[in-house]
PDB file of N, CA, C and O in Angstrom:
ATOM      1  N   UNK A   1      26.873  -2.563 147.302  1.00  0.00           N
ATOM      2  CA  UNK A   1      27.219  -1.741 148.430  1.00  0.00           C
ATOM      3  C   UNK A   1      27.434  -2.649 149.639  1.00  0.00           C
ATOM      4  O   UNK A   1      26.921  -3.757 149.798  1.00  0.00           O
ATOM      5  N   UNK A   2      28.154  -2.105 150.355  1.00  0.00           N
ATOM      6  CA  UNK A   2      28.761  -3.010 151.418  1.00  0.00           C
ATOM      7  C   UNK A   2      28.487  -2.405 152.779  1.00  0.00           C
ATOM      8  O   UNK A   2      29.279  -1.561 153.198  1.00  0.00           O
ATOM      9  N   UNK A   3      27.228  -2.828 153.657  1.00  0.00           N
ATOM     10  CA  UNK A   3      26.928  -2.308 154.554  1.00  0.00           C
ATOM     11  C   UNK A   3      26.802  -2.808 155.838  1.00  0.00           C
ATOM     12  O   UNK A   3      25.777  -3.425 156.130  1.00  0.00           O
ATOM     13  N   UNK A   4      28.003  -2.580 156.950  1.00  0.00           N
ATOM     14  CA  UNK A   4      28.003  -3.252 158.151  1.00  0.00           C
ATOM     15  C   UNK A   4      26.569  -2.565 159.426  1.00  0.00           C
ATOM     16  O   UNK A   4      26.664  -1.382 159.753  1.00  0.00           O
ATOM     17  N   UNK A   5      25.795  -3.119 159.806  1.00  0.00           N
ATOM     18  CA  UNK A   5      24.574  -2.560 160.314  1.00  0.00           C
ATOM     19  C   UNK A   5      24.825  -3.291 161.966  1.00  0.00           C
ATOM     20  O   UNK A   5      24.681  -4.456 162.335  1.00  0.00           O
ATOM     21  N   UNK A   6      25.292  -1.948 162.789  1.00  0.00           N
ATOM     22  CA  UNK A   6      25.222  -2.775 164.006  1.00  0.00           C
ATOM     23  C   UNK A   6      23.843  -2.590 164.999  1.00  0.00           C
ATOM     24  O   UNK A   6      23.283  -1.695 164.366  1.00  0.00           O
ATOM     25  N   UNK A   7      23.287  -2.766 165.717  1.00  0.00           N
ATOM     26  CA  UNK A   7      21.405  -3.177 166.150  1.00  0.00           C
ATOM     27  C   UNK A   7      22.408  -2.807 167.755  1.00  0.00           C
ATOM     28  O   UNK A   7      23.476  -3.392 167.935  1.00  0.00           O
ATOM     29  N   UNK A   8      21.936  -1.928 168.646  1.00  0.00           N
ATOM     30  CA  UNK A   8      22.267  -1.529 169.750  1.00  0.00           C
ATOM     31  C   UNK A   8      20.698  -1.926 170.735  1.00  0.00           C
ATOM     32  O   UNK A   8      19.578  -2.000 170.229  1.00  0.00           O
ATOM     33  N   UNK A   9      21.048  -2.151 172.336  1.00  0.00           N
ATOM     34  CA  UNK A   9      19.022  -2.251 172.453  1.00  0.00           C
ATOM     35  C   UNK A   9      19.845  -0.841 173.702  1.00  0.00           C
ATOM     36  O   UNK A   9      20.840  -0.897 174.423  1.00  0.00           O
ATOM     37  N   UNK A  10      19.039   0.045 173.494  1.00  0.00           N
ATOM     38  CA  UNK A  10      18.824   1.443 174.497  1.00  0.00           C
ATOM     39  C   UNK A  10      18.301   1.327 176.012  1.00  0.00           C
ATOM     40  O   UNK A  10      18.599   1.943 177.035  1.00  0.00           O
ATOM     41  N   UNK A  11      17.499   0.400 175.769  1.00  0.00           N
ATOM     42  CA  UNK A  11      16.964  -0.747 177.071  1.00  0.00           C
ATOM     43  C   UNK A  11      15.879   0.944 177.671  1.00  0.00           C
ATOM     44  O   UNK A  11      15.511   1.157 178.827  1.00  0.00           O
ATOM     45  N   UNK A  12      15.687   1.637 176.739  1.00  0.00           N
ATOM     46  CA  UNK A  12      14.921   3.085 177.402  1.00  0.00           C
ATOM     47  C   UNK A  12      15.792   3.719 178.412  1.00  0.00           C
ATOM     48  O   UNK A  12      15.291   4.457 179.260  1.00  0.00           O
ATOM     49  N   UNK A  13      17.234   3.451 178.378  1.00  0.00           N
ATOM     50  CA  UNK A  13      17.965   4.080 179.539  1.00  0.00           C
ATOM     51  C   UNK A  13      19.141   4.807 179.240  1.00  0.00           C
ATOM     52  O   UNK A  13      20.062   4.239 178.653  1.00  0.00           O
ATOM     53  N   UNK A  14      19.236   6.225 179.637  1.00  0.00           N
ATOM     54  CA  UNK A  14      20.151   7.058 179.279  1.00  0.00           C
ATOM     55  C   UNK A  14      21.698   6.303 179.538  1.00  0.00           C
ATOM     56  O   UNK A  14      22.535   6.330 178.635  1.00  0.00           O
ATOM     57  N   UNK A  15      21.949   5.715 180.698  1.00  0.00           N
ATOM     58  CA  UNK A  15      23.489   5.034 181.322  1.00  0.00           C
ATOM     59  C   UNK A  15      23.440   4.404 179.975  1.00  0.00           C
ATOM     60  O   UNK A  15      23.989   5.128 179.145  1.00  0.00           O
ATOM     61  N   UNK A  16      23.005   3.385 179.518  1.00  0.00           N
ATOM     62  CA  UNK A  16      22.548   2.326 178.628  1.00  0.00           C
ATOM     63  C   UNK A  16      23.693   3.353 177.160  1.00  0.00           C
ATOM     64  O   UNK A  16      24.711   3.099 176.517  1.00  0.00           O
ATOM     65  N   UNK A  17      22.846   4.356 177.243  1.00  0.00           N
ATOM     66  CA  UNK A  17      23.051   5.165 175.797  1.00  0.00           C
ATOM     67  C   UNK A  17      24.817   5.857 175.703  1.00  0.00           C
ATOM     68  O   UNK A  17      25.764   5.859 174.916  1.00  0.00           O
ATOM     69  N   UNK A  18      24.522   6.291 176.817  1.00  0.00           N
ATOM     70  CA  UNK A  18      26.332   6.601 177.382  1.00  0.00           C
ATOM     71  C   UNK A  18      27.405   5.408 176.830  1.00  0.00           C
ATOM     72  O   UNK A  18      28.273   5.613 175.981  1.00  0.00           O
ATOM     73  N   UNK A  19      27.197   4.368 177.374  1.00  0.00           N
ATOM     74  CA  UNK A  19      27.882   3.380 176.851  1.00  0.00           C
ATOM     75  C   UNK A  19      28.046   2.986 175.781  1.00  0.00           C
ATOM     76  O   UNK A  19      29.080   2.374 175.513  1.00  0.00           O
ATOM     77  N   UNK A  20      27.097   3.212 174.864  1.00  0.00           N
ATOM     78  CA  UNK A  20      27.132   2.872 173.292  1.00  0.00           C
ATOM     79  C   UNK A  20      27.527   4.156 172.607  1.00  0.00           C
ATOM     80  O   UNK A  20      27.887   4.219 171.431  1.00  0.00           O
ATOM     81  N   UNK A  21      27.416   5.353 173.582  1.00  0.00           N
ATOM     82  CA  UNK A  21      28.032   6.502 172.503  1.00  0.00           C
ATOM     83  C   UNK A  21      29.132   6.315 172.682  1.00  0.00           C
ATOM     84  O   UNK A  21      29.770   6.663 171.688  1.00  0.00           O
ATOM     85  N   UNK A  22      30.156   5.676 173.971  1.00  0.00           N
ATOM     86  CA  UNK A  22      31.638   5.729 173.903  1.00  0.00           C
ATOM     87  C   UNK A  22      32.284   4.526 173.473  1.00  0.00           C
ATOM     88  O   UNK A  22      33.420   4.188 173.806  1.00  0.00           O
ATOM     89  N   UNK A  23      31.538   3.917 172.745  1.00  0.00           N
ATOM     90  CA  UNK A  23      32.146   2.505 172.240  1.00  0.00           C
ATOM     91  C   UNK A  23      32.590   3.089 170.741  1.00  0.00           C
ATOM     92  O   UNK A  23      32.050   3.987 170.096  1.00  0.00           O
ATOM     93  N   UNK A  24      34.162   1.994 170.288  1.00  0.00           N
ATOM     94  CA  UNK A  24      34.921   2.352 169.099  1.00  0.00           C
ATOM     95  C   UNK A  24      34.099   2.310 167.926  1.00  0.00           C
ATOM     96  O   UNK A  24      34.184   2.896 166.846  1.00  0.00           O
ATOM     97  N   UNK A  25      33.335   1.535 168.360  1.00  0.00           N
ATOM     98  CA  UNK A  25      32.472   1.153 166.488  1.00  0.00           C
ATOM     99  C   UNK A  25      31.402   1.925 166.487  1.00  0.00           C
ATOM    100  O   UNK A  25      30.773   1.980 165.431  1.00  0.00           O
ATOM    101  N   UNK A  26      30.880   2.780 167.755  1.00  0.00           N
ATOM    102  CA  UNK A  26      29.408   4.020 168.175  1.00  0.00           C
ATOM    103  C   UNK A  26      30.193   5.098 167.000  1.00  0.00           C
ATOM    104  O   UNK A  26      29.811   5.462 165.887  1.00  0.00           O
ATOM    105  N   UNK A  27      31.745   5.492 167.970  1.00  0.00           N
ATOM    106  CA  UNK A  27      32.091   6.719 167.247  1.00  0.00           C
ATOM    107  C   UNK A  27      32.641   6.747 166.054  1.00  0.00           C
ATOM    108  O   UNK A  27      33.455   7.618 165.750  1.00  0.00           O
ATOM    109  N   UNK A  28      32.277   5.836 165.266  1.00  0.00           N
ATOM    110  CA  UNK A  28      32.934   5.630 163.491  1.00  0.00           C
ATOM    111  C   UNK A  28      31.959   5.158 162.831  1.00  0.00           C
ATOM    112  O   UNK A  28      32.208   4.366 161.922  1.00  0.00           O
ATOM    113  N   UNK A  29      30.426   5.576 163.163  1.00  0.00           N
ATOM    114  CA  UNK A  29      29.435   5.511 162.316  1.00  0.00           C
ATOM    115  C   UNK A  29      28.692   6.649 161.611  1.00  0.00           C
ATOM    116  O   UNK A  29      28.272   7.734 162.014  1.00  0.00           O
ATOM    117  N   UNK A  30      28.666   5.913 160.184  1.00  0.00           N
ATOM    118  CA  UNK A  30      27.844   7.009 159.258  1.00  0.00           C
ATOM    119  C   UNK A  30      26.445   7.438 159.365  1.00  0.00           C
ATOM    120  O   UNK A  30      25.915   8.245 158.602  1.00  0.00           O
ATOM    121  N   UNK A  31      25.987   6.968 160.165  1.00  0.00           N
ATOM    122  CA  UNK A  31      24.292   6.664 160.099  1.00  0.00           C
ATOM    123  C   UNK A  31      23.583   6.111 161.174  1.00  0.00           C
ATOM    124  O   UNK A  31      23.770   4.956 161.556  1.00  0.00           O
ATOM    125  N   UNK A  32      22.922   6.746 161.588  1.00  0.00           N
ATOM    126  CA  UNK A  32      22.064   6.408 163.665  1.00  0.00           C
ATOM    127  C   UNK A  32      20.739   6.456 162.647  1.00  0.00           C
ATOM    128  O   UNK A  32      20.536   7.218 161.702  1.00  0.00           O
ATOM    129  N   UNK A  33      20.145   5.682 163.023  1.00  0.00           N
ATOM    130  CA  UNK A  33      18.491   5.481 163.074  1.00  0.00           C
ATOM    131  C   UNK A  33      17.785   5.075 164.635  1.00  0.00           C
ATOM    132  O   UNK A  33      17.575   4.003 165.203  1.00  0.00           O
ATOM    133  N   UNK A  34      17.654   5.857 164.830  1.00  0.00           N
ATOM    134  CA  UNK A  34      16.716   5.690 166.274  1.00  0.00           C
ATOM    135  C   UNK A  34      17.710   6.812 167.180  1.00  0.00           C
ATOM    136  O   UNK A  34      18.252   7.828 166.747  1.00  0.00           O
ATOM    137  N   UNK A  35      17.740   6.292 168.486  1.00  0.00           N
ATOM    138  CA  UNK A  35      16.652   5.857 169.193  1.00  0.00           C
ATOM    139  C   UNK A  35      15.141   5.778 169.156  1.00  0.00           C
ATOM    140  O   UNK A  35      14.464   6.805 169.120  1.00  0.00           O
ATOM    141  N   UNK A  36      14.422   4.150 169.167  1.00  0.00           N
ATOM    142  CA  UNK A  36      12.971   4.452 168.978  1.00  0.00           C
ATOM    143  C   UNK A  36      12.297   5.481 170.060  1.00  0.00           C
ATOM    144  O   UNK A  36      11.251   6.028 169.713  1.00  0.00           O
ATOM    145  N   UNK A  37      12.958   5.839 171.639  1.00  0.00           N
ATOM    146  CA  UNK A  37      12.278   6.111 172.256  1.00  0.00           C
ATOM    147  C   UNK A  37      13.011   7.373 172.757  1.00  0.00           C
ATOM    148  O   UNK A  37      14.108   7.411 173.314  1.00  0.00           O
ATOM    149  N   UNK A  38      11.874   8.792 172.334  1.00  0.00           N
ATOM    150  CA  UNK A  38      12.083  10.189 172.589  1.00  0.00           C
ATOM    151  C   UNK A  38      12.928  10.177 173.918  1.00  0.00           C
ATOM    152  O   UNK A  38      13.823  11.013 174.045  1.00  0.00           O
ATOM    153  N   UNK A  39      12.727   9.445 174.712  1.00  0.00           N
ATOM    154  CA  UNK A  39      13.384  10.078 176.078  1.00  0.00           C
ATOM    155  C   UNK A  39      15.170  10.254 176.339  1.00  0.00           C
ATOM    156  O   UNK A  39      15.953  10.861 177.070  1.00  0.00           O
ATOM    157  N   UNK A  40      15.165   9.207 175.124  1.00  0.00           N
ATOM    158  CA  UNK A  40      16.600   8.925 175.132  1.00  0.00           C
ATOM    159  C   UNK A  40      17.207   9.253 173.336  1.00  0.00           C
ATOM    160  O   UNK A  40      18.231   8.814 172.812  1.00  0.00           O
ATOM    161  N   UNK A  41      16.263  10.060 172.801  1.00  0.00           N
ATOM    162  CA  UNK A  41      17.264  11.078 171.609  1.00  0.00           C
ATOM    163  C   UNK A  41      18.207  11.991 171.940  1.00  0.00           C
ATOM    164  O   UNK A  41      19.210  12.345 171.320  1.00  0.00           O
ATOM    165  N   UNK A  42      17.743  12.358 173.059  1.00  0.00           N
ATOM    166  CA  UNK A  42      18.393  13.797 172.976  1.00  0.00           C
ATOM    167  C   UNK A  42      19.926  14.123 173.057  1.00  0.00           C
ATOM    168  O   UNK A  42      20.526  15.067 172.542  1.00  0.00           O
ATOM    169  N   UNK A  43      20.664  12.541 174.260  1.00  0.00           N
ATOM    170  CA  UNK A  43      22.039  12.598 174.283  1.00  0.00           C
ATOM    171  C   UNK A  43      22.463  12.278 172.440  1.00  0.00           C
ATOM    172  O   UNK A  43      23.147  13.039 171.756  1.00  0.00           O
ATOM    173  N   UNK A  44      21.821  10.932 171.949  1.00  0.00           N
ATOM    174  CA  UNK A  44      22.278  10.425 171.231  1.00  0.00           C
ATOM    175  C   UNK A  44      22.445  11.666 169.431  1.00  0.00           C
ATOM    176  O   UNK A  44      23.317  11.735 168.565  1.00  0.00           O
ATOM    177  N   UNK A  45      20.954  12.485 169.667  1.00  0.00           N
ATOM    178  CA  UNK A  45      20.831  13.710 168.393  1.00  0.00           C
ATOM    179  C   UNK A  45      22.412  14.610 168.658  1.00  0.00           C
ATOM    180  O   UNK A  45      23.280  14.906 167.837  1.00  0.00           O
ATOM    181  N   UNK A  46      22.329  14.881 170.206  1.00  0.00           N
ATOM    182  CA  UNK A  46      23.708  15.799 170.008  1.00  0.00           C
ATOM    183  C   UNK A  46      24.974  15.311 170.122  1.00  0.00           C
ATOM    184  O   UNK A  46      25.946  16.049 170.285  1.00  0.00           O
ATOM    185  N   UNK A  47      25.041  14.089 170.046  1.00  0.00           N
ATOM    186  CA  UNK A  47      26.286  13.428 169.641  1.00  0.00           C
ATOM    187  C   UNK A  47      26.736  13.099 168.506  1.00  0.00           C
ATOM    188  O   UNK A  47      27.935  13.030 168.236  1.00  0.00           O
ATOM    189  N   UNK A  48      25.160  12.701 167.200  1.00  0.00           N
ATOM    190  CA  UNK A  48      25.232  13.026 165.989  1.00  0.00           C
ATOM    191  C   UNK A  48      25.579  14.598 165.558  1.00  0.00           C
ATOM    192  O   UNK A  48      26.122  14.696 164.457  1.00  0.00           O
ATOM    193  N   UNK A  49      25.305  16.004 166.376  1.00  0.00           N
ATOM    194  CA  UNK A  49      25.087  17.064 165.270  1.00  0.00           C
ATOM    195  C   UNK A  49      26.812  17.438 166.139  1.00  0.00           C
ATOM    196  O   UNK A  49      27.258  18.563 165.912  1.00  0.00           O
ATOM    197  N   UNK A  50      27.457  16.731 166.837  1.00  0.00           N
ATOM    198  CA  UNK A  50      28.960  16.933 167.350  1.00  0.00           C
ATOM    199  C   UNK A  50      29.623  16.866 166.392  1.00  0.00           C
ATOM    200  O   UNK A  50      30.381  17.753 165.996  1.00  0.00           O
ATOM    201  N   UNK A  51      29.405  15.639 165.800  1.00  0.00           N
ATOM    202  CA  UNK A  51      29.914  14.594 164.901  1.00  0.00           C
ATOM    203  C   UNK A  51      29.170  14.534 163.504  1.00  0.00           C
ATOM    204  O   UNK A  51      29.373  13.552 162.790  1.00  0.00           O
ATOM    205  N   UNK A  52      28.403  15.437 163.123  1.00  0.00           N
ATOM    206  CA  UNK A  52      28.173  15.511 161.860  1.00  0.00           C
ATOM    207  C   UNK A  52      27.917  14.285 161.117  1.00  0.00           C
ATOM    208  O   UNK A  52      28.327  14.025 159.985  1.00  0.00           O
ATOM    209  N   UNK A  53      26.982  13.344 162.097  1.00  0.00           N
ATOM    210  CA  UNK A  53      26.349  12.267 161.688  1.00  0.00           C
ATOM    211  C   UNK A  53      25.104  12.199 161.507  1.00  0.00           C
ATOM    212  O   UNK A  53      24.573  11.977 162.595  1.00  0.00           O
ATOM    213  N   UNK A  54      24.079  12.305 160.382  1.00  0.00           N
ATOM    214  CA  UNK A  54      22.550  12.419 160.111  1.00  0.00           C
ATOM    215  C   UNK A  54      22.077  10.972 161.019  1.00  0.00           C
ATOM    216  O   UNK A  54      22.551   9.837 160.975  1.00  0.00           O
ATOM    217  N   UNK A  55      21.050  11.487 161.763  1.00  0.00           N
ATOM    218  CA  UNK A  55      20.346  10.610 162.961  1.00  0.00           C
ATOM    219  C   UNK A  55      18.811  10.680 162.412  1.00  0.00           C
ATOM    220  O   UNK A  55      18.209  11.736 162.220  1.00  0.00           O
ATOM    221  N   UNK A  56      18.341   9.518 162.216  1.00  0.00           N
ATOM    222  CA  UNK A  56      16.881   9.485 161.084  1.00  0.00           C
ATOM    223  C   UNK A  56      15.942   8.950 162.663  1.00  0.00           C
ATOM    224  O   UNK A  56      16.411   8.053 163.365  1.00  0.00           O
ATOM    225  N   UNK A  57      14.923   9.490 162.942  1.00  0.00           N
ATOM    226  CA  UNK A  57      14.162   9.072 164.057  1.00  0.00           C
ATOM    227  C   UNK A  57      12.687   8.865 163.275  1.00  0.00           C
ATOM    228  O   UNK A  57      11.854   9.598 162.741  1.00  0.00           O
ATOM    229  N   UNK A  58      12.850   7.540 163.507  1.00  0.00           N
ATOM    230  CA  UNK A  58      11.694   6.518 162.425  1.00  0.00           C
ATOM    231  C   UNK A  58      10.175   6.754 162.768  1.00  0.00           C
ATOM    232  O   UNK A  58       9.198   6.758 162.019  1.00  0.00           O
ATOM    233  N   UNK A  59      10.298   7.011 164.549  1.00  0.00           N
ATOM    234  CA  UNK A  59       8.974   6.626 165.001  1.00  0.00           C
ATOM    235  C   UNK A  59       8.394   7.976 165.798  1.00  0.00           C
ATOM    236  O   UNK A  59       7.273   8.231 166.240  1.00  0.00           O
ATOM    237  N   UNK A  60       9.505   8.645 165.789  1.00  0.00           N
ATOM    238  CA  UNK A  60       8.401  10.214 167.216  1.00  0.00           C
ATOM    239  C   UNK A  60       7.985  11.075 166.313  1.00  0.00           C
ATOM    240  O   UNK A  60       8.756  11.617 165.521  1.00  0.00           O
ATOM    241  N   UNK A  61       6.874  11.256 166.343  1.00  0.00           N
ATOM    242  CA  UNK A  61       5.580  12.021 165.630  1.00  0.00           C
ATOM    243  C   UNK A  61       6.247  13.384 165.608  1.00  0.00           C
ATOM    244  O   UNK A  61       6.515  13.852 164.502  1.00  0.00           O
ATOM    245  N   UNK A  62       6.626  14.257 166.986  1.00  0.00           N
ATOM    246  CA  UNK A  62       7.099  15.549 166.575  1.00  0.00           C
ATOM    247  C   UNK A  62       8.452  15.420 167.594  1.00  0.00           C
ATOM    248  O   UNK A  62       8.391  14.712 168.599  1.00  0.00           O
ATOM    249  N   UNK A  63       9.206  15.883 167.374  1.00  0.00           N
ATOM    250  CA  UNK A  63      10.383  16.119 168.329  1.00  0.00           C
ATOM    251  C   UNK A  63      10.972  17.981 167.926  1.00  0.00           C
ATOM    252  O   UNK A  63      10.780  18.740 166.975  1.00  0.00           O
ATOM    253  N   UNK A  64      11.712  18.078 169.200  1.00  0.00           N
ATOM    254  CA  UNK A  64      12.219  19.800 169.049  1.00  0.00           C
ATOM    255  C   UNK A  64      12.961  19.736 168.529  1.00  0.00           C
ATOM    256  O   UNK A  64      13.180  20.520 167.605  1.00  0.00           O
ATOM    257  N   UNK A  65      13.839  18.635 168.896  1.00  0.00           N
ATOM    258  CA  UNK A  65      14.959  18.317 168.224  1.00  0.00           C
ATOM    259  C   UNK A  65      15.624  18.455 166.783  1.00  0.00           C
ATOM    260  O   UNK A  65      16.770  18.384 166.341  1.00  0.00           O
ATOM    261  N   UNK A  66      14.490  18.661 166.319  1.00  0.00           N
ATOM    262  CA  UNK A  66      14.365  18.889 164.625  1.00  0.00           C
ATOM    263  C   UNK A  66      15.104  20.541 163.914  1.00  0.00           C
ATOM    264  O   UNK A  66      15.846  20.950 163.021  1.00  0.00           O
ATOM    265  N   UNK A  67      14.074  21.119 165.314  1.00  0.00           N
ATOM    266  CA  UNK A  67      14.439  22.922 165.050  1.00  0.00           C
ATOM    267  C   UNK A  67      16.300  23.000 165.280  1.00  0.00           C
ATOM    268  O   UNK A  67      16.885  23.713 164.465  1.00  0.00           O
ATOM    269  N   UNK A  68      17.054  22.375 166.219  1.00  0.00           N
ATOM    270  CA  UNK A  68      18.251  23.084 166.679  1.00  0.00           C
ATOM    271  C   UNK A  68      19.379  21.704 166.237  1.00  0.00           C
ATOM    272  O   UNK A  68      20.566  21.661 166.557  1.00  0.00           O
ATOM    273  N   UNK A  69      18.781  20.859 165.593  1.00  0.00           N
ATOM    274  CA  UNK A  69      19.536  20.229 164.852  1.00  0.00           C
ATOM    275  C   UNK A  69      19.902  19.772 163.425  1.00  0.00           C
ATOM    276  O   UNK A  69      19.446  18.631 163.352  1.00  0.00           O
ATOM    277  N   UNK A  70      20.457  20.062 162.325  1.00  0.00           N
ATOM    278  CA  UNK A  70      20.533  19.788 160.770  1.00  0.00           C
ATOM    279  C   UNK A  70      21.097  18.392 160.615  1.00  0.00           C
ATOM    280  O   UNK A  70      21.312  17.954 159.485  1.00  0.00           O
ATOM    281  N   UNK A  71      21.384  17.567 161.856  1.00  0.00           N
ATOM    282  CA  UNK A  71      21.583  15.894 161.399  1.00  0.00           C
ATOM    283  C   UNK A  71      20.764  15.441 161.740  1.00  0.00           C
ATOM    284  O   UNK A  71      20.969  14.263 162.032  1.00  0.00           O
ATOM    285  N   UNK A  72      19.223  15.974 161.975  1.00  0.00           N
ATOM    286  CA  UNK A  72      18.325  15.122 162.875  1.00  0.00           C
ATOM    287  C   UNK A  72      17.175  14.759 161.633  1.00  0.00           C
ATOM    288  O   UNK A  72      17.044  15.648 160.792  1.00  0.00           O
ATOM    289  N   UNK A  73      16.516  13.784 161.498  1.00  0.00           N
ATOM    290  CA  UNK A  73      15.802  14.005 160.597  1.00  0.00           C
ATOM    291  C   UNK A  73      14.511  13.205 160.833  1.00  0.00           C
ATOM    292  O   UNK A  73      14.757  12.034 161.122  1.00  0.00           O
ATOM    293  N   UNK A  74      13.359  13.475 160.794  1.00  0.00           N
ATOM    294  CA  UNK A  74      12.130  12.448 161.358  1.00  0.00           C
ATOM    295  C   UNK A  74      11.210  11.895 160.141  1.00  0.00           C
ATOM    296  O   UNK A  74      10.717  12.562 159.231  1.00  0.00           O
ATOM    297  N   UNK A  75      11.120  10.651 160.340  1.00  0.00           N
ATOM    298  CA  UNK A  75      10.558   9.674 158.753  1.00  0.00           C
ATOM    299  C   UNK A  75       9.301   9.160 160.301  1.00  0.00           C
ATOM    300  O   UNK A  75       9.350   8.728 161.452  1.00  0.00           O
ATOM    301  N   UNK A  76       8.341   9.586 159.285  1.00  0.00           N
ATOM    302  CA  UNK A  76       6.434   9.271 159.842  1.00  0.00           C
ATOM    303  C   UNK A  76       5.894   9.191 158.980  1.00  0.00           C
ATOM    304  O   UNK A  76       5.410  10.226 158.521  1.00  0.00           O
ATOM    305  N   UNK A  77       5.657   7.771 158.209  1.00  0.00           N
ATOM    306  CA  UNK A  77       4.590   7.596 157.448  1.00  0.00           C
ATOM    307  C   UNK A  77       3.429   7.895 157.906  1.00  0.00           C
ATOM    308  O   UNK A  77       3.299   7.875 159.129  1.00  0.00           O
ATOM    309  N   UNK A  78       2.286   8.247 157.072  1.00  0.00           N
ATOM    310  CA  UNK A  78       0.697   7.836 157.013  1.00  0.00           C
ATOM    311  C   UNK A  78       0.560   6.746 157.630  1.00  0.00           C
ATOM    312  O   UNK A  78       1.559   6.076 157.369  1.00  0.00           O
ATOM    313  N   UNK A  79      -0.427   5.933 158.616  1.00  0.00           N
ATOM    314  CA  UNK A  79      -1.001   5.426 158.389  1.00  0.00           C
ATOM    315  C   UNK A  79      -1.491   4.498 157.060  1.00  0.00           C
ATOM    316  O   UNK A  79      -1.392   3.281 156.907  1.00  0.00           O
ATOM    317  N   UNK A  80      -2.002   5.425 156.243  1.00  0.00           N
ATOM    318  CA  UNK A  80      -2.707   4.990 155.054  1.00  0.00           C
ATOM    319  C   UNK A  80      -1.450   4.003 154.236  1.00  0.00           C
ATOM    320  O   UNK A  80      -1.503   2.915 153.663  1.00  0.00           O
ATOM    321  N   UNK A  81      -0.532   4.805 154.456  1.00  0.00           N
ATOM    322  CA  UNK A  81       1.197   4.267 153.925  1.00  0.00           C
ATOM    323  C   UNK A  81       1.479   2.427 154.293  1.00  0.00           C
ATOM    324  O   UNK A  81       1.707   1.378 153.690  1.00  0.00           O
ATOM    325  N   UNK A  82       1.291   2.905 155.587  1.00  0.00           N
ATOM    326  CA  UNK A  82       1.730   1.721 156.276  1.00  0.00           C
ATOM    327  C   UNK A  82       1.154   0.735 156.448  1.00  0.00           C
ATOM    328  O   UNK A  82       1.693  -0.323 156.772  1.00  0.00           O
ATOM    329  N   UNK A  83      -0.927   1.023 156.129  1.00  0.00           N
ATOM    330  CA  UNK A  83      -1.404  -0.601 156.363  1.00  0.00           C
ATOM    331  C   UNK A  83      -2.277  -0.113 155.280  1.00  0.00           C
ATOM    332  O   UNK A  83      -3.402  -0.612 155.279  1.00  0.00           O
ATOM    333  N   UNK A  84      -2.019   0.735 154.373  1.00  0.00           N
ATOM    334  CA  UNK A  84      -2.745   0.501 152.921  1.00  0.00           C
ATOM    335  C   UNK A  84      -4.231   1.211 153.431  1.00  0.00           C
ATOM    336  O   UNK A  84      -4.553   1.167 154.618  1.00  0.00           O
ATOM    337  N   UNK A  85      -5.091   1.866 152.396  1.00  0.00           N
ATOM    338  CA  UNK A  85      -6.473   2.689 153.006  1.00  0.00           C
ATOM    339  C   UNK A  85      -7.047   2.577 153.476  1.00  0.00           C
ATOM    340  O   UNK A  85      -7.890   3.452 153.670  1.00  0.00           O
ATOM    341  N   UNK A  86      -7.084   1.224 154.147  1.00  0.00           N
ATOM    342  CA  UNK A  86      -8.080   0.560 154.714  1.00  0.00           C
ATOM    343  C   UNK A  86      -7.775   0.317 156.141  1.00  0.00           C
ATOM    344  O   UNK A  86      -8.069  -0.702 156.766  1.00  0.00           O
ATOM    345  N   UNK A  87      -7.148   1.371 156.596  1.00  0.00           N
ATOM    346  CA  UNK A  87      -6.446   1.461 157.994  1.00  0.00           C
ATOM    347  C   UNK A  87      -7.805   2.254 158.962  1.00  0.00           C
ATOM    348  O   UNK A  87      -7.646   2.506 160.156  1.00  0.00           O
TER     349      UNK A  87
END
């Protein structure tokens, strides 16, 4: 499989996020993972559920975002998962 992975930094700032949603290679992607930081999902979730792009949010424990969107999707391991039982 042949997978081009481009790494954006959000810098925690909405202007920041604007700019990477209107860039050529933002709007011809299959797959958003993140934003790590809730404050700045919310432009980026409804630019995925515009665009019918699944947006995987790795790290926010609960988001609303979940209820009014079907590309949004939230991955939260255990603890126990992540540093083994002895966490």
């Amino acid at each position: 499989m042949k997978v081009i992975l481009n790494v954006y930094d959000t810098k925690e700032d909405p202007g920041s996020i604007r700019r990477i949603i209107n860039t050529e290679t933002f709007q011809t992607t299959d797959l958003i993972i993140g934003p790590v930081y809730e404050n700045v999902q919310k432009e980026v979730a409804q630019f995925a559920a515009i665009n019918h792009i699944p947006l995987i949010s790795p790290f926010t424990p609960k988001s609303g975002l979940i209820n009014n969107n079907p590309q949004f999707y939230q991955v939260n391991p255990t603890r126990e998962y992540l540093g083994g039982s002895n966490c």
